[in-house]
C-alpha positions in Angstrom: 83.7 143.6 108.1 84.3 147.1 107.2 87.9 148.4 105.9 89.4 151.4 107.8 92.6 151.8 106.9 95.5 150.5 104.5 99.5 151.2 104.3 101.2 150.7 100.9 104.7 150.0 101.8 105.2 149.1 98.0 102.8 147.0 95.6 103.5 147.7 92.0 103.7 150.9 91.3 102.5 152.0 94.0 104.8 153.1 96.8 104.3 155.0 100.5 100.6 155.2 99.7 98.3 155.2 102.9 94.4 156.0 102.5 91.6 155.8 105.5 88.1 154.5 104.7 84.6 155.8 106.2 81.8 154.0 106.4 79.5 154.1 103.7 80.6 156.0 100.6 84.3 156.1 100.0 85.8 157.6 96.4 88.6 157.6 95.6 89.1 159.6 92.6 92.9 160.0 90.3 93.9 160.3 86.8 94.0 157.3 84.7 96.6 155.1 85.1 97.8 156.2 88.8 96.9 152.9 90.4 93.4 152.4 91.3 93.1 149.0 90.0 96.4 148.1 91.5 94.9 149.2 94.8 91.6 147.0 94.5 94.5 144.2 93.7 96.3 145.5 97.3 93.1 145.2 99.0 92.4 141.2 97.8 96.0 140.3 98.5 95.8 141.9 102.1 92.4 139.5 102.4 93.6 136.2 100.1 97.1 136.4 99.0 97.6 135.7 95.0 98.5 132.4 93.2 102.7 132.4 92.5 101.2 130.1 89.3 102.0 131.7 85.6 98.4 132.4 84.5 97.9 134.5 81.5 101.7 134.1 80.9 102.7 135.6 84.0 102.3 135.5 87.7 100.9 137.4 90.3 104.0 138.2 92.1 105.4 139.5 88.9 102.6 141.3 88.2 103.0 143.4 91.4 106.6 143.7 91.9 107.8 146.8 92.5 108.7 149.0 89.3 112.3 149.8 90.9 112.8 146.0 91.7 112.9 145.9 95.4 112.8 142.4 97.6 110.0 142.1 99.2 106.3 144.2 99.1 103.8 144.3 100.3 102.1 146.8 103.7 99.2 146.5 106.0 95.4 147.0 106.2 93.4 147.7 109.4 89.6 146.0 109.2 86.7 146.1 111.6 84.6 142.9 112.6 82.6 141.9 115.1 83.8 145.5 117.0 87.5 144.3 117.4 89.7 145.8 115.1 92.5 144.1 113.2 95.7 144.9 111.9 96.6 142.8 108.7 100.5 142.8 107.7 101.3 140.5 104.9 104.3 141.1 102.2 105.5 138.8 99.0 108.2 137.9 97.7 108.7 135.8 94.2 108.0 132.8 96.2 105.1 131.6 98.4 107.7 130.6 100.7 109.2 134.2 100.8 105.5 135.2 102.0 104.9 136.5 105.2 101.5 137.1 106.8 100.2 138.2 110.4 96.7 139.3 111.7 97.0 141.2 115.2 94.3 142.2 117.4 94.8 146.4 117.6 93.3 146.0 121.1 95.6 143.3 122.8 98.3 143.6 120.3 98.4 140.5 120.3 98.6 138.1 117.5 96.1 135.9 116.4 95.5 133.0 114.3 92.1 131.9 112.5 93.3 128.7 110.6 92.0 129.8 107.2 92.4 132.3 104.8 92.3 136.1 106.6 89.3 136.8 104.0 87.5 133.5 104.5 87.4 134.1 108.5 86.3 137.8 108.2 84.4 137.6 105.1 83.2 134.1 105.0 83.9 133.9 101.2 86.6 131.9 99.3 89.0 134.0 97.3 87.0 133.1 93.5 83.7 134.1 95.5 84.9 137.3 96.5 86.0 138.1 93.2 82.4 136.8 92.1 80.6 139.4 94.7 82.3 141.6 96.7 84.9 143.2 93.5 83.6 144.9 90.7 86.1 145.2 88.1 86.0 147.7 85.0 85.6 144.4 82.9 82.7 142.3 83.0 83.5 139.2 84.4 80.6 136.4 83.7 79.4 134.7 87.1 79.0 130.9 87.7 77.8 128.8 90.7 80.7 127.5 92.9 80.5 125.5 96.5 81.4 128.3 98.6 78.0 130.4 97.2 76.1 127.7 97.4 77.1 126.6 100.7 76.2 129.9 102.4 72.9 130.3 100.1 71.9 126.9 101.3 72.4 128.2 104.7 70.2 130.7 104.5 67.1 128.5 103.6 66.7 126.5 106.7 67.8 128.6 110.3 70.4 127.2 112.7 72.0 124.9 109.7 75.8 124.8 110.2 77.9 126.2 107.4 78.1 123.3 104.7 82.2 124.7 103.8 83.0 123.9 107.5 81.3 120.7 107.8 82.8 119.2 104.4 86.0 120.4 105.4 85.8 118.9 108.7 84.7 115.6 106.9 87.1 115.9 104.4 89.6 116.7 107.2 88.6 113.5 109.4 88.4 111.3 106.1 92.0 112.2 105.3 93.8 111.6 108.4 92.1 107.9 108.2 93.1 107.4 104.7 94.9 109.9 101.9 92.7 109.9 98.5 95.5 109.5 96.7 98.7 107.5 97.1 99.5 105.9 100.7 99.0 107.8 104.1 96.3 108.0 106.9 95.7 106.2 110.1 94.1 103.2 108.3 97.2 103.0 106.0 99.5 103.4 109.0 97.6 100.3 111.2 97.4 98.6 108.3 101.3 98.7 107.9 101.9 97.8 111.4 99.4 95.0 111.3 101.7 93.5 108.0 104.8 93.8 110.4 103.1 92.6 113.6 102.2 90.0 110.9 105.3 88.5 109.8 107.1 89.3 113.4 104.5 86.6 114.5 105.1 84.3 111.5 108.9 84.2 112.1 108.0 83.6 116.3 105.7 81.3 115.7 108.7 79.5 113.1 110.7 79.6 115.8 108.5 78.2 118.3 107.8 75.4 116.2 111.9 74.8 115.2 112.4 75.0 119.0 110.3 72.2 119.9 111.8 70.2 116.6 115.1 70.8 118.1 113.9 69.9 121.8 112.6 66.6 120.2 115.7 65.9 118.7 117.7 66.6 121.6 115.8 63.9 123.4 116.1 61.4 120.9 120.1 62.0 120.5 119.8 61.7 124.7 118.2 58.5 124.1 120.1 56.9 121.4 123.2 58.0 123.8 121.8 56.1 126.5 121.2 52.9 124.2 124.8 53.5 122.8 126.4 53.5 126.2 124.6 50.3 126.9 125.6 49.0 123.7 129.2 49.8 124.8 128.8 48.2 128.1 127.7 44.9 126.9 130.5 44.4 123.8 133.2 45.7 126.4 131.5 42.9 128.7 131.8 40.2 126.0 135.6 41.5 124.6 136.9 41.1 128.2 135.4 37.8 128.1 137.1 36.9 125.3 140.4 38.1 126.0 140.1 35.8 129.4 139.6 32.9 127.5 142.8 34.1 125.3 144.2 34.1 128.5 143.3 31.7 130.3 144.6 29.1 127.7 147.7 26.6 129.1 150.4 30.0 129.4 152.0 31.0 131.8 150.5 33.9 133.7 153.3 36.5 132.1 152.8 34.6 129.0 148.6 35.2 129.1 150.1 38.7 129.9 152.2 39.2 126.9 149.3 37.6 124.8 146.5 39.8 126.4 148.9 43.4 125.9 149.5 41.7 122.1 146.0 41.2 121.4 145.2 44.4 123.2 148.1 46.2 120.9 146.7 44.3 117.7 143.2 45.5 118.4 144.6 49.1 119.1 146.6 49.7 116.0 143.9 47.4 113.6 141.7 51.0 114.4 145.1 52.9 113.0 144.2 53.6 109.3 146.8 51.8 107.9 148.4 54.6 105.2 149.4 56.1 109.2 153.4 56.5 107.9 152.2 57.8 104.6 150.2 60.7 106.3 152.8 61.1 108.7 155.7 61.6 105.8 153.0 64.2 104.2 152.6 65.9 107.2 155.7 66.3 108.0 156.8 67.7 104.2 153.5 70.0 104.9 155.2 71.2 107.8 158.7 71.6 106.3 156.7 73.9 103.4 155.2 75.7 105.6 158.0 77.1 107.6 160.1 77.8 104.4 157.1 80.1 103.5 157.7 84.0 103.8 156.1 86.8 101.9 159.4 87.5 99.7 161.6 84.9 98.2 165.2 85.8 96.9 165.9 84.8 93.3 168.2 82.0 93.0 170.7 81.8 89.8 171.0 79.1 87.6 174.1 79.0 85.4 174.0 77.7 81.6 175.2 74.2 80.9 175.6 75.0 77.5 177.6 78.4 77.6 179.6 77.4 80.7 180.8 74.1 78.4 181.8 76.2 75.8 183.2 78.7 78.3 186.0 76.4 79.7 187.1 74.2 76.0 187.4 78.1 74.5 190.2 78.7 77.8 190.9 75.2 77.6 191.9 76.3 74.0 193.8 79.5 74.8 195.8 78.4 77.0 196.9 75.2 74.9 197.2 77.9 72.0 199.1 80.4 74.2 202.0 77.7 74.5 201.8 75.7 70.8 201.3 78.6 68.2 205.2 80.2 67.5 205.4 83.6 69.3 204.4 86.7 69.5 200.6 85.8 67.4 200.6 82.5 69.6 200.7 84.9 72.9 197.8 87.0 71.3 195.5 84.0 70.1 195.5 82.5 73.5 194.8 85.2 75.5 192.2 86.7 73.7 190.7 82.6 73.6 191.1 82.3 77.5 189.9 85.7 78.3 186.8 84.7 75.9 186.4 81.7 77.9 185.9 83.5 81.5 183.6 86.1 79.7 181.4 83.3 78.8 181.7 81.4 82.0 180.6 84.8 84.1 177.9 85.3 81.8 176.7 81.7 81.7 175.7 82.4 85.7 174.1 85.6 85.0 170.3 83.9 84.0 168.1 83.9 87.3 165.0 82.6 88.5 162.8 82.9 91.4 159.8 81.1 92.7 156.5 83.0 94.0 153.6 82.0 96.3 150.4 82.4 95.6 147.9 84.2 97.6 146.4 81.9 100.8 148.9 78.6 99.9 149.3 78.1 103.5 146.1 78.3 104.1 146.2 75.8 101.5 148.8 73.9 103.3 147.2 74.1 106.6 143.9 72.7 105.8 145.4 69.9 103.5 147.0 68.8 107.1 143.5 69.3 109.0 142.4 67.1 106.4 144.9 64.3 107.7 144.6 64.5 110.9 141.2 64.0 111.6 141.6 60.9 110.3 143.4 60.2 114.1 141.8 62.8 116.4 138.9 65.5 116.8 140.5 68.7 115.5 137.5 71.3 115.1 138.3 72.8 118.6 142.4 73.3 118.0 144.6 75.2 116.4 147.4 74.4 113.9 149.8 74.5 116.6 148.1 71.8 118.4 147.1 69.9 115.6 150.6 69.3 115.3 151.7 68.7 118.5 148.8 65.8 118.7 149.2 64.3 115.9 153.5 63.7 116.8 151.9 62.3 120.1 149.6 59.9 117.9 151.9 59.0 116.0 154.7 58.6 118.9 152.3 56.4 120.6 151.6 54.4 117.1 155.7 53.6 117.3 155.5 52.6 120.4 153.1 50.6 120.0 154.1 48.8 117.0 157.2 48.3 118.2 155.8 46.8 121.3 153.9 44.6 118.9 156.7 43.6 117.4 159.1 42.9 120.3 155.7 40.6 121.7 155.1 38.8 119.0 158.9 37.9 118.8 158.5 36.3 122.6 154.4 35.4 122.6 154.0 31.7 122.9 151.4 30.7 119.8 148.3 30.7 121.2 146.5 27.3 121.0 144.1 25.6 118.8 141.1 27.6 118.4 142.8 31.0 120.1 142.7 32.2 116.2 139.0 32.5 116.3 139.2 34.2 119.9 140.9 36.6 118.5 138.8 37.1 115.5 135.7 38.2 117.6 137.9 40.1 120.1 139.0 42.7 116.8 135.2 42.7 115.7 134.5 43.7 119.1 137.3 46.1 119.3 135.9 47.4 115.5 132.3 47.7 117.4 133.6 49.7 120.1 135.3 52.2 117.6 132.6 52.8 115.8 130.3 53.3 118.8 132.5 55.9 120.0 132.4 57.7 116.6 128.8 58.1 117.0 128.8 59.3 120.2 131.2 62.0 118.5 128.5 63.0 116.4 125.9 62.7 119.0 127.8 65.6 121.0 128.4 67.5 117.5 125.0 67.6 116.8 123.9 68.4 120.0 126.3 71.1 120.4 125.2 72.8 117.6 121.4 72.3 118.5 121.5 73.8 121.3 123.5 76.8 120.5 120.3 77.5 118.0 117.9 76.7 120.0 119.5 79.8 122.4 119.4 81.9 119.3 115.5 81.3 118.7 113.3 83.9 120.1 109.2 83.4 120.7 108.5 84.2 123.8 106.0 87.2 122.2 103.8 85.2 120.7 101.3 85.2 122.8 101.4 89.2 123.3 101.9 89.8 119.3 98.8 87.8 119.0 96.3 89.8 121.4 98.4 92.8 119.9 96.8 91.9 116.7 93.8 91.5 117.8 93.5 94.6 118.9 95.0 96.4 116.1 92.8 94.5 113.4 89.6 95.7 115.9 90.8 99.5 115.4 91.6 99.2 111.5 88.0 97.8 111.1 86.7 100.6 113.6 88.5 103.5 111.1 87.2 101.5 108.2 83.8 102.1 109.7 84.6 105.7 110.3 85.7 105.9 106.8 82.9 104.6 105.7 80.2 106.6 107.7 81.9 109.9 107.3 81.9 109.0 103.2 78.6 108.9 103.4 77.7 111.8 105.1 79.2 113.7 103.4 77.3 112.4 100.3 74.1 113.1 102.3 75.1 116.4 103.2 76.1 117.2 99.4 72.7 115.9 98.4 71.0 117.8 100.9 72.5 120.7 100.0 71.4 120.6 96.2 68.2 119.9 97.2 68.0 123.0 99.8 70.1 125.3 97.4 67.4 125.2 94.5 65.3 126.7 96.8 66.9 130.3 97.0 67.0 130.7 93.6 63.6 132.2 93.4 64.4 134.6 95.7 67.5 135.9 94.0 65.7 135.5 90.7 63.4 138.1 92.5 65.5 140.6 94.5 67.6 141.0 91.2 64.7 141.8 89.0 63.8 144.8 91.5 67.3 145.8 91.5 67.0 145.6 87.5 63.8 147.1 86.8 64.8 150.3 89.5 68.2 151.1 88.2 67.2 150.7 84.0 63.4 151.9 84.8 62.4 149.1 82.8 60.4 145.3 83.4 62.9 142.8 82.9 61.9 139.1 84.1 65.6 137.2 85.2 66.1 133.9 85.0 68.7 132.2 87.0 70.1 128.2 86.7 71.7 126.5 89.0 75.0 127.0 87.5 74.0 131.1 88.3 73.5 131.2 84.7 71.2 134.7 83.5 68.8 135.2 81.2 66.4 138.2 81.1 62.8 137.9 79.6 61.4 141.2 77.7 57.8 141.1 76.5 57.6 137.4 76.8 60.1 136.7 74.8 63.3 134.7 77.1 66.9 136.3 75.4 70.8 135.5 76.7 72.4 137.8 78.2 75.1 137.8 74.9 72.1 139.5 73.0 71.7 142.4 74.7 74.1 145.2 75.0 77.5 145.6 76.7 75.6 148.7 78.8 72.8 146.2 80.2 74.8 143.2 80.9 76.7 145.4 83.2 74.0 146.9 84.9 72.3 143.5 85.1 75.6 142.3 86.7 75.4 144.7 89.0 72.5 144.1 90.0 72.6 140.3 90.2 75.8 141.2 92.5 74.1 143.2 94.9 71.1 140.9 95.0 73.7 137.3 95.9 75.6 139.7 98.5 72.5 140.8 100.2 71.4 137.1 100.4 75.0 135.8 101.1 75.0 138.3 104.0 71.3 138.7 105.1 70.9 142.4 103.3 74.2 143.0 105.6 77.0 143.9 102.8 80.7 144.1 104.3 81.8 145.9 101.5 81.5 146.4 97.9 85.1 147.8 96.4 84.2 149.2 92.1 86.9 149.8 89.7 85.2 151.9 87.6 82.9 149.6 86.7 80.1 152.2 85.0 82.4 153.5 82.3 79.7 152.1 79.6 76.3 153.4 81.4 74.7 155.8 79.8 73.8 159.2 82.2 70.6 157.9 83.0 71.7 154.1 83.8 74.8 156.1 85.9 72.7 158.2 87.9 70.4 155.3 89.3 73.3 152.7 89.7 75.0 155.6 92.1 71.8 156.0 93.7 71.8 152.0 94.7 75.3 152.3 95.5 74.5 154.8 98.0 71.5 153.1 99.2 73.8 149.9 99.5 75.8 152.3 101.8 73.8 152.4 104.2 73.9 148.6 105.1 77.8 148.2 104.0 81.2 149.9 102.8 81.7 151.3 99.1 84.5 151.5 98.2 84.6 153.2 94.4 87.8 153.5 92.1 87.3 155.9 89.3 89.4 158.3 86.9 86.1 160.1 86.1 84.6 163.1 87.5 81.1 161.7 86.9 79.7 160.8 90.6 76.4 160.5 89.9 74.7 160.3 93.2 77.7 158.5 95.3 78.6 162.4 96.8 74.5 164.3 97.1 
C-alpha cells in the first residue's frame, strides 16, 4: 500500500491542508510547531480511527478537534494497493457514533466494504502494530511482542500457512455464535432455552394426558354407578307399589283404597318436605320484602322527643290555665309567653332526625341468604333470583295444597286395618330411599357436567410431535456442543503451533537487525531478541540492556530493529514508513547513514519523513 494523496478538511489545527505523496522519498519539511505530528496523527486516523476513551487525561477526539470548535473533522486520503486505487473519507465527531467512514474504489466509484479495519485490510497490521512498525515518532516508544506480529512472523516460517489473525478470528467468530464467553447468548444457549420450554410444554401435555384419562375413568364409573342406581330405583319403586297395593287392597272400598293410596302417597310426599318449610317460607318472604324496600338513597325520617314534647304541651297546658286565673293585665302576659313557650318546644321536639344506610353488597347479602333456602326444595345453580322465586311460591303452593289435601283425607280416610301401620312404615322408608337415590343422581350429573367441560379444556394432542421435537433438538445442542468443543481445541492447537513456529524467526530478525545496526553506527553490535521482542545488544562479549546505553543508540537501534520486523512482516516489501522527526538526537555521522537506509528503504517502500530541520542527510542526494 502506498499513500498518494490526502485532503485536510480540518483535524486540529490543521485546516484546508492537501499534500500528494511520490513514491519513495517524501519530506515534508515546516517550522516547528505547524502540524507535522498532527499530520502523522491524520494519516493513522484515515487508516484506524482513534479510541473516544480518556487516556492520558484526555481523549483522542478532543485531542484533534478543531482549534475554532467546529462539528465534525475530519477529510480524505487516496492509497494505492494491489493497483486499484482507493479513496478513504472518514470524519469524527465527539462520539464514535458521530463517526462516519467510507472506502470507494477511484475506478468504479463505487463503494466497498472489507469487514475490518481500513488499515488492517490494506496493511495487514492491527492499529498497536502499526504504531509498533510502520510510525516513527520523535519519542522512543519501547517495542513488545503482540499476536498480530507474531501471527504474520509465524507466517512467514512455513509457505502457504493461512494468516493465524484470520483463522482465530474465524474460530473465535464460530465459537461465539454457539455460545457467548461471557453471560448468556449463542446458538447452544438459544436450543438450550427452547429445549427447557419444549420441556415443560411436554410436562404440562403429558399432565393433561394423564388427568384426561383420570377423568375418562371417572366418567365411566359415574356412568356405571348411574346404571346400578337406576336399577336400584326400579326395584324399590317395584316393591313401594307393592306395598301401597297391599294398603289398598285391605277390606275398603275401592274409593276408600283411593283416598288411602292418594293419603299415603301425600304423607310420603310431604315426609321428604323439610319440616321448618313455613319457617323458610316466612323468611323468604321478609327477604323479599327487604329487598324491594332497597334503593341506593334513603330519606331521613324524624323522630320527635318524648321528653321535650311532654314538657312542651303541660308549659301551654299551663299558659293557657294562667292566661284565664292570674288577675289581668300580668295574667294575659304570663300565659302567653307560657303557651307560646310550649309550641316552641313542641316544634323543636320534632326537629331530631335519623336515617338508616345500607351497606355495600346487602342484597347481595340478601339474595344469597335466600339461595341458601331454597335449595333446600329445588336445584337452583342454573336460575336466576327471579326464578328462584317464582319456584319456590310454586313449591310451596304445591306444599298447601298438599297438606291441605292431607288434611281433608285424613278427616274422611277409613283407619286402615290391623297391620296397615307397618305397611306404611316400609312404604315411607321406600319413599326416603327413592329421595335419596335421586339426590345422587343429582350429583352424578353435577360431577359429570363439570368433568367433562375440563376434560374439553385439556389439550395433548402434541405429545407425540413435542417428543420427536425433542429429540431432535437435544441431537443439534449435543452436535454444537461438539462443535464447541472441537473448534476450542483447535484453536489451542493452532496457538501452540504458532509459539512453536514463531521462535523460529527470531534468529533471523536477531540477524537482519544486527546488519542494519552495525551499517548505520559503523560498529559490531550482537542483538538479542526474546520472545516478548525484548533487546539487548552485546559489545565485546559483554550482554548490556538497552537502558544502559545512550538515548542516541537506543534510537538508532530502534530503528533499525523497525526496519528489520517490517521487512520480515512484509517479505523485504515495506508499504510505507511515515518519521516524525525521529533523528533529532543522532549525532551527524549516525544521521547521515540512517538517511542513507531510509533512502535505500525507498526503493522497496514509501517514506514518508516529518521534520522542522533542514538537516536531510541523504533523504534528497
Amino acid at each position: 500500500m502506498k499513500i498518494q494523496s490526502l485532503s485536510v478538511q480540518c483535524f486540529g489545527k490543521l485546516k484546508n491542508v492537501n499534500l500528494t505523496f511520490d513514491e519513495g522519498i517524501n519530506v515534508i519539511s515546516n517550522v516547528n510547531g505547524f502540524g507535522k505530528t498532527t499530520l502523522a496523527n491524520f494519516i493513522r486516523a484515515m487508516l484506524y480511527g482513534f479510541s473516544y476513551r480518556v487516556k492520558d487525561g484526555v481523549k483522542d477526539s478532543s485531542r484533534f478537534t478543531p482549534w475554532d470548535g467546529t462539528g465534525k473533522f475530519g477529510g480524505s486520503m487516496v492509497v494505492e494497493h494491489n493497483g486499484e486505487n482507493y479513496r478513504i473519507e472518514r470524519f469524527f465527531g465527539a462520539t464514535l457514533k458521530a463517526e462516519t467512514k467510507s472506502v470507494i474504489n477511484v475506478k468504479t466509484n463505487k463503494q466497498v466494504d472489507f469487514g475490518v479495519e481500513i488499515g488492517e485490510y490494506f496493511l495487514g497490521l492491527t492499529a498497536d502494530s502499526y504504531d509498533r512498525s510502520a510510525y516513527f515518532p520523535q519519542d522512543s516508544v519501547e517495542l513488545s511482542s503482540n499476536d498480530n506480529f507474531d501471527s504474520r512472523l509465524a507466517n512467514l516460517v512455513e509457505d502457504g500457512a493461512e494468516d493465524y489473525d484470520k483463522v482465530q478470528k474465524r474460530i473465535r467468530d464460530f465459537k461465539r455464535d454457539l455460545r457467548l464467553e461471557k453471560g448468556y447468548g449463542g446458538k447452544i444457549f438459544e436450543l438450550q432455552k427452547k429445549e427447557r420450554d419444549l420441556t415443560a410444554s411436554l410436562n404440562e401435555a403429558v399432565s393433561a394426558e394423564r388427568r384426561d384419562k383420570e377423568i375418562e375413568n371417572r366418567l365411566l364409573d359415574i356412568s356405571k354407578e348411574r346404571c346400578i342406581i337406576n336399577e336400584r330405583q326400579s326395584e324399590v319403586k317395584t316393591r313401594l307399589d307393592e306395598i301401597n297395593g297391599k294398603i289398598a287392597r285391605t277390606s275398603l272400598t275401592e274409593a276408600e283404597r283411593n283416598n288411602l293410596k292418594k293419603l299415603a302417597e301425600l304423607e310420603s310426599k310431604l315426609a321428604r318436605v323439610p319440616k321448618e318449610i313455613e319457617e323458610d317460607k316466612a323468611q323468604c318472604d321478609r327477604i323479599v320484602e327487604r329487598i324491594k324496600r332497597l334503593r341506593g338513597d334513603i330519606k331521613p325520617k324524624i323522630y320527635p322527643n318524648v321528653v321535650v314534647l311532654t314538657v312542651s304541651v303541660l308549659l301551654f297546658v299551663a299558659g293557657i290555665v294562667l292566661f284565664f286565673v292570674l288577675p289581668k293585665p300580668a295574667g294575659y302576659a304570663v300565659g302567653v309567653i307560657a303557651a307560646v313557650l310550649g309550641v316552641v318546644g313542641a316544634v323543636v321536639s320534632f326537629v331530631r332526625k335519623g336515617a338508616k344506610t345500607l351497606v355495600a353488597g346487602e342484597r347481595d347479602a340478601f339474595v344469597t341468604e335466600y339461595y341458601n333456602i331454597a335449595k333446600k326444595y329445588f336445584y337452583v345453580d342454573d336460575k336466576d333470583f327471579d326464578e328462584v322465586v317464582k319456584t319456590f311460591w310454586a313449591v310451596y303452593g304445591d306444599y298447601v295444597a298438599d297438606a291441605r289435601e292431607l288434611e281433608t283425607l285424613r278427616s274422611v280416610v277409613k283407619k286402615p286395618a290391623e297391620g296397615e301401620s307397618e305397611l306404611q312404615i316400609a312404604a315411607r322408608q321406600l319413599d326416603g330411599e327413592i329421595n335419596a337415590l335421586a339426590q345422587k343422581l343429582v350429583a352424578l350429573s353435577g360431577e359429570e357436567g363439570r368433568l367433562t367441560q375440563e376434560k374439553s379444556s385439556l389439550r395433548f394432542d402434541g405429545v407425540i410431535s413435542i417428543n420427536e421435537e425433542l429429540a431432535d433438538l437435544r441431537d443439534e445442542i449435543k452436535l454444537a456442543e461438539i462443535q464447541f468443543e472441537i473448534a476450542d481445541k483447535t484453536s489451542k492447537l493452532l496457538a501452540q503451533a504458532k509459539d512453536n513456529l514463531s521462535s523460529s524467526y527470531l534468529p533471523k530478525l536477531c540477524r537482519r537487525s544486527e546488519e542494519l545496526l552495525s551499517y548505520v553506527t559503523g560498529r559490531n553490535y550482537e542483538v538479542l531478541i526474546d520472545r516478548q521482542f525484548g533487546v539487548k545488544l552485546s559489545e565485546n562479549g559483554q550482554i548490556k540492556p538497552m537502558s544502559e546505553f545512550s538515548r542516541g543508540v537506543r534510537e538508532i537501534t530502534l530503528l533499525c530493529f523497525r526496519v528489520a520486523l517490517s521487512e520480515l512482516l512484509y517479505d523485504g516489501q515495506i508499504p510505507f514508513i511515515i518519521i516524525d522527526d525521529a533523528f533529532v538526537n543522532f549525532d551527524e555521522q549516525n544521521f547521515v547513514r540512517a538517511t542513507e537506509l531510509l533512502k535505500k528503504i525507498s526503493s522497496r517502500g514509501q517514506v514518508i519523513y516529518f521534520t522542522c530541520h533542514n538537516r536531510v542527510g541523504n533523504l534528497l542526494n
